[in-house]
C-alpha positions as CSV (number, residue, x, y, z in Angstrom):
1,X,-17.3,-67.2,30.1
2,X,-15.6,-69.5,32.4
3,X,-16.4,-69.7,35.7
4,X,-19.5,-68.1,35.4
5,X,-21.5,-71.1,35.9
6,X,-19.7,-72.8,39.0
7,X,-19.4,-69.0,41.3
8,X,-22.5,-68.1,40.3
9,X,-24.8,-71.2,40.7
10,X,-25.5,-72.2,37.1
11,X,-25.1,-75.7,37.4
12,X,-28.2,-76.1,39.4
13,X,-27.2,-76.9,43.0
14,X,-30.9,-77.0,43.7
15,X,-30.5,-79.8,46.6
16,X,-27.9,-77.7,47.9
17,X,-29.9,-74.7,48.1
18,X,-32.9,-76.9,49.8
19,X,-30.1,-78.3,52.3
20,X,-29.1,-74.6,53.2
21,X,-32.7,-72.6,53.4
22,X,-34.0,-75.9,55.3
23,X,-30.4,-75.6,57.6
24,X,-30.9,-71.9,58.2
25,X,-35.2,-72.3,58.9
26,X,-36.0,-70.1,55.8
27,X,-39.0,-71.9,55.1
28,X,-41.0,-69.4,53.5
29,X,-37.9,-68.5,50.7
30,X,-37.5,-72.4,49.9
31,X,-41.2,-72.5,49.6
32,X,-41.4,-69.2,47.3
33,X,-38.3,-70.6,45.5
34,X,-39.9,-74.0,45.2
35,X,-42.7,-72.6,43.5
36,X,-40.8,-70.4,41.1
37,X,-38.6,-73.4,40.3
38,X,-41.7,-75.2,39.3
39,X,-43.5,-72.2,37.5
40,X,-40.0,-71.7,35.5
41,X,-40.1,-75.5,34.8
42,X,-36.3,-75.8,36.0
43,X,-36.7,-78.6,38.4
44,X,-37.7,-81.7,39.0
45,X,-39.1,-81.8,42.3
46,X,-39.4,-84.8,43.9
47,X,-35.6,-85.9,42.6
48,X,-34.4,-82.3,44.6
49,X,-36.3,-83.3,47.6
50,X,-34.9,-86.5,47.8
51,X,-31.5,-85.4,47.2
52,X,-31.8,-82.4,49.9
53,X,-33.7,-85.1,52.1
54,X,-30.2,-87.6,51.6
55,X,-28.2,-84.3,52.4
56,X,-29.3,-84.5,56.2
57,X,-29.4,-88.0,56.3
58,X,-25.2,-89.7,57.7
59,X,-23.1,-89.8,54.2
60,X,-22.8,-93.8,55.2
61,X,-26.6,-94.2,55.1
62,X,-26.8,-92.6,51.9
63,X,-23.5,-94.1,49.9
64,X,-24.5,-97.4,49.4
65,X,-27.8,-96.6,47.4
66,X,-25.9,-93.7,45.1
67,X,-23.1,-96.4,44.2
68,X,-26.0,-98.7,44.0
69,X,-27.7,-95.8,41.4
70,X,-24.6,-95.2,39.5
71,X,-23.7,-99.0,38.7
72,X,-27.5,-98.7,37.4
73,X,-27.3,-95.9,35.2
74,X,-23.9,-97.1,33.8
75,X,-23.5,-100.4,32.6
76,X,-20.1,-101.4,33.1
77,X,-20.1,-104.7,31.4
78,X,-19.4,-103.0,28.3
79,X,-17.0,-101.0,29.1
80,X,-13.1,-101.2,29.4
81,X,-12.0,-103.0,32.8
82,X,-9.7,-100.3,33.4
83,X,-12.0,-97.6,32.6
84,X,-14.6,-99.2,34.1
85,X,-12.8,-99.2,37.6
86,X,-11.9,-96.1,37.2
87,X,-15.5,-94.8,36.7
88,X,-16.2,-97.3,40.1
89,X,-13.3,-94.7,41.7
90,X,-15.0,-91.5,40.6
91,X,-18.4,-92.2,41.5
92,X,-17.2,-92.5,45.2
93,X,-15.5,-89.3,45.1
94,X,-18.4,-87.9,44.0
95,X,-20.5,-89.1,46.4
96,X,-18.3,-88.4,49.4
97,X,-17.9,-84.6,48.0
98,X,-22.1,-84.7,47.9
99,X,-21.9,-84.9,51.0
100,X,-18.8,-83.4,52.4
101,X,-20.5,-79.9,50.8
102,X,-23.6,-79.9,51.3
103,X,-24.3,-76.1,52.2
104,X,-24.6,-74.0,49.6
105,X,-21.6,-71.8,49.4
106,X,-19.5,-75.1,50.5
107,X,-20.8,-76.6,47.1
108,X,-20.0,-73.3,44.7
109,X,-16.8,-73.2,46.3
110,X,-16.1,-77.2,46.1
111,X,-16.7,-76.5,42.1
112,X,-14.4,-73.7,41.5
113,X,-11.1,-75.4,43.6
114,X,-11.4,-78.9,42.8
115,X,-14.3,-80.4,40.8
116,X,-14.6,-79.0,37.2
117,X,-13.0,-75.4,36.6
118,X,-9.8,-76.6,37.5
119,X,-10.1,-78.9,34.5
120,X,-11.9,-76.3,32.4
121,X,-9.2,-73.9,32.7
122,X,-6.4,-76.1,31.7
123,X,-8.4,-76.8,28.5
124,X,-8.8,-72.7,28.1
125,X,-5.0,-72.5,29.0
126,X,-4.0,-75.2,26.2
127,X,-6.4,-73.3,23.6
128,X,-5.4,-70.2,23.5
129,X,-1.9,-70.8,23.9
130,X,-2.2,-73.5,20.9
131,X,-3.4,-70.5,18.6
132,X,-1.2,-67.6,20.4
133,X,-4.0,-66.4,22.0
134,X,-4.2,-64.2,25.5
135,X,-7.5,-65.6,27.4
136,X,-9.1,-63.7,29.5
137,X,-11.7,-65.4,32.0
138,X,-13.9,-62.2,33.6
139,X,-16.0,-64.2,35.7
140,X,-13.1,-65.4,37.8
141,X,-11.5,-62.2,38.8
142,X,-10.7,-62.5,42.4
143,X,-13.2,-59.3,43.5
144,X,-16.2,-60.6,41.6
145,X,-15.5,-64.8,42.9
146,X,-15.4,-63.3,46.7
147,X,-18.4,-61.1,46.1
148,X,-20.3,-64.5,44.4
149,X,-19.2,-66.5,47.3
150,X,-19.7,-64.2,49.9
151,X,-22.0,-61.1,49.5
152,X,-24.5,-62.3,46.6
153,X,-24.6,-66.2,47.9
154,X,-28.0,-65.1,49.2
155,X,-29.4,-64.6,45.5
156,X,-27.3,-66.8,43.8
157,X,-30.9,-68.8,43.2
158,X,-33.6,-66.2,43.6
159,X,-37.1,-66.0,41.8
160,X,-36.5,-69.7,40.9
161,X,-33.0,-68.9,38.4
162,X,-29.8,-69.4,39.2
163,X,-27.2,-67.3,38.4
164,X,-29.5,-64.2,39.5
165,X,-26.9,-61.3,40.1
166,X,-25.8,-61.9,37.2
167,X,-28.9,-62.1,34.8
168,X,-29.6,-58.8,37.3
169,X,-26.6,-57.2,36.6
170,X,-26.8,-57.7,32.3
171,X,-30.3,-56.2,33.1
C-alpha cells in the first residue's frame, strides 16, 4: 500500500488544499469542503486556517515563529547535541519546503520525490529482499501517479475525505 497515502492525499494536506481553492477563487468548494471537514470531524479548523493564512503570507515572515514552534514542541535540552542539531537542520527544511509547495499538487508531488516515500520505499526494498520476497507497490504505477497528480487532483479531498478517487473507486 505504498504510496497510496502521499499521491492520493492521505496525509491530510488540508492547509494546502485551503491555499489552492483560496488561490484559484473557489470559495464556495472550500466552504462546502470546510463544512464536511468539520461534519467528518477530520480537522481542526482554526490550526488549518492559520496554516493556509501563513501559506500566503512571505516564507521569511512566517519561519521565525515555526522554528520558534518547533524548539517548543521539542525540548532539546534532553536530547543528544548531535541529534539535537540535527533536528535544528530538519525543522528548516521543513519549513522552507512548507512553503516552497504550497499548492496542492506541488505538495502531493513534493511527498512522493523527496519527503517520505523515498525513504518508505528503501525500507519496502530492504524487507522484501531480506526475506526473498518480490514487492509490488500498486499505488505507484506510473499511469495511476500521473492520473493522481494530474486528472483526479481536483477530488483528491472531496466531501471532506481525502484520498476520494480512491475510496470511490473500492466503492
Amino acid at each position: 500500500g505504498q504510496g497510496g497515502d502521499e499521491g492520493l492525499a492521505g496525509y491530510q494536506p488540508y492547509p494546502q488544499f485551503f491555499y489552492t481553492c483560496l488561490r484559484q477563487k473557489q470559495y464556495l468548494t472550500l466552504l462546502a469542503e470546510i463544512g464536511a471537514m468539520v461534519r467528518h470531524g477530520q480537522v481542526n479548523l482554526a490550526a488549518t486556517g492559520l496554516q493556509s493564512l501563513a501559506l500566503h503570507l512571505p516564507a521569511s515572515w512566517v519561519a521565525p515563529y515555526w522554528q520558534k514552534r518547533h524548539q517548543q514542541q521539542v525540548d532539546l535540552t534532553v536530547l543528544n547535541p548531535t541529534f539535537a542539531a540535527q533536528s535544528q537542520k530538519q525543522a528548516l527544511v521543513d519549513t522552507g519546503a512548507f512553503f516552497a509547495y504550497r499548492h496542492l499538487g506541488q505538495h502531493l508531488k513534493y511527498l512522493i520525490e523527496v519527503a517520505s516515500l523515498p525513504d518508505i520505499l528503501r525500507h519496502v526494498d530492504r524487507n522484501a529482499m531480506a526475506f526473498g520476497v518480490e514487492a509490488r507497490i500498486p499505488f505507484l504505477d506510473y499511469r495511476l501517479v500521473e492520473f493522481s497528480l494530474n486528472q483526479a487532483l481536483p477530488w483528491a479531498i472531496h466531501q471532506g475525505w481525502t484520498k476520494w478517487v480512491l475510496r470511490r473507486a473500492m466503492q
